[in-house]
C-alpha positions as CSV (number, residue, x, y, z in Angstrom):
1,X,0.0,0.0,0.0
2,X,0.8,3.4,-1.1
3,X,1.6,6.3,1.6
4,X,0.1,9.6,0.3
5,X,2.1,12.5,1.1
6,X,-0.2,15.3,3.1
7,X,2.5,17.2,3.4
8,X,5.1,18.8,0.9
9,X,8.1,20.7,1.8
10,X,9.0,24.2,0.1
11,X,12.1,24.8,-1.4
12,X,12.9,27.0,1.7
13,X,12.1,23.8,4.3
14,X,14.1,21.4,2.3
15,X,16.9,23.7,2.8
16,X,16.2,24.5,6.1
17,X,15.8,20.7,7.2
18,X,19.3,19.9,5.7
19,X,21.2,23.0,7.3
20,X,19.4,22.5,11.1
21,X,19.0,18.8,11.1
22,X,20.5,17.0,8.5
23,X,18.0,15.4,6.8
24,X,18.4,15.5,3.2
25,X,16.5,16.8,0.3
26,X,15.9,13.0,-1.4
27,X,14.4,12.2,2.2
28,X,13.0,15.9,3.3
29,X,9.0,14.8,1.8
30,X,9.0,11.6,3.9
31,X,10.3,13.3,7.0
32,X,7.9,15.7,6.8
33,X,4.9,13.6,6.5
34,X,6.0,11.2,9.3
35,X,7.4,13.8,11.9
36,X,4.1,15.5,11.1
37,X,2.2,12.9,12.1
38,X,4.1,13.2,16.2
39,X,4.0,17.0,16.1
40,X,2.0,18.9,18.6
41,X,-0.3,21.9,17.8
42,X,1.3,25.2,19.1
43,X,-0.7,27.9,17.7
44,X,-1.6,29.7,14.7
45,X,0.8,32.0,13.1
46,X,0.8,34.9,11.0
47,X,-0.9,35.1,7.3
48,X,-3.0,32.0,8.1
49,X,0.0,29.9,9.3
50,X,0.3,27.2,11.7
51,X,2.8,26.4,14.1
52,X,4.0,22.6,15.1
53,X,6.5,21.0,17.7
54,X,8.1,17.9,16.9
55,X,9.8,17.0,20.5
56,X,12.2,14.2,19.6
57,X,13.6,16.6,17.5
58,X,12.8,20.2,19.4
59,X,11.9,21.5,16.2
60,X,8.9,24.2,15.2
61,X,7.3,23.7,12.0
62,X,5.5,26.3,10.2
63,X,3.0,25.0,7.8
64,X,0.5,26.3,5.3
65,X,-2.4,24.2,6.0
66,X,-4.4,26.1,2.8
67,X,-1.4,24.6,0.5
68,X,-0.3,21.9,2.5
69,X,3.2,22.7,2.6
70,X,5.6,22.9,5.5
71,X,6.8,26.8,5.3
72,X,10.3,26.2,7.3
73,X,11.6,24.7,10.5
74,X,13.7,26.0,13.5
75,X,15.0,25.1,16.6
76,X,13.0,25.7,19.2
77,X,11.7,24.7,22.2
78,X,7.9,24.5,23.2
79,X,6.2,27.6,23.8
80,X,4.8,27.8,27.5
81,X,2.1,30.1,28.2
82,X,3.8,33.1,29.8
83,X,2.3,34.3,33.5
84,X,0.3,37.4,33.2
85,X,2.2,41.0,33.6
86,X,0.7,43.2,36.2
87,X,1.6,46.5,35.7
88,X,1.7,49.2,38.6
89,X,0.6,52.9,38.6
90,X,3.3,55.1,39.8
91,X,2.3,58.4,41.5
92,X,4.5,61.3,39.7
């Protein structure tokens, strides 16, 4: 059987993948789909993007889910929702 790929790398992620993790460009379509298929949600991004972690790999993905391409990747470690600021009045 026949994996269909969801997923299809730019020319920007391929190069991306090869300079940050070594994966190269013959492989970069079936890494994509099958890290893809581990990678955690992280939020949406700008101009309709969407943003992935892969942990085995600490690695954000940014995908164009209209396309179905993956964007680029970076390092990166999981985002973690930031405690609010407070902010105090000061008296002049």
């Amino acid at each position: 059987m026949t994996q269909v790929s969801r997923w299809t790398p730019t020319v920007h992620a391929i190069q991306r993948l090869k300079e940050r993790f070594s994966i190269t460009p013959e492989g970069a379509v079936n890494y994509v789909n099958q890290i893809m298929t581990q990678a955690k949600y992280v939020s949406a991004g700008k101009a309709g993007k969407l943003v992935y972690y892969y942990e085995k790999r600490d690695m954000m993905i940014v995908v164009n889910p209209d396309e179905n391409v993956v964007v680029t990747v970076h390092e990166g470690t999981e985002p973690t929702v930031a405690p609010p600021v407070t902010v105090e009045a000061t008296q002049a």
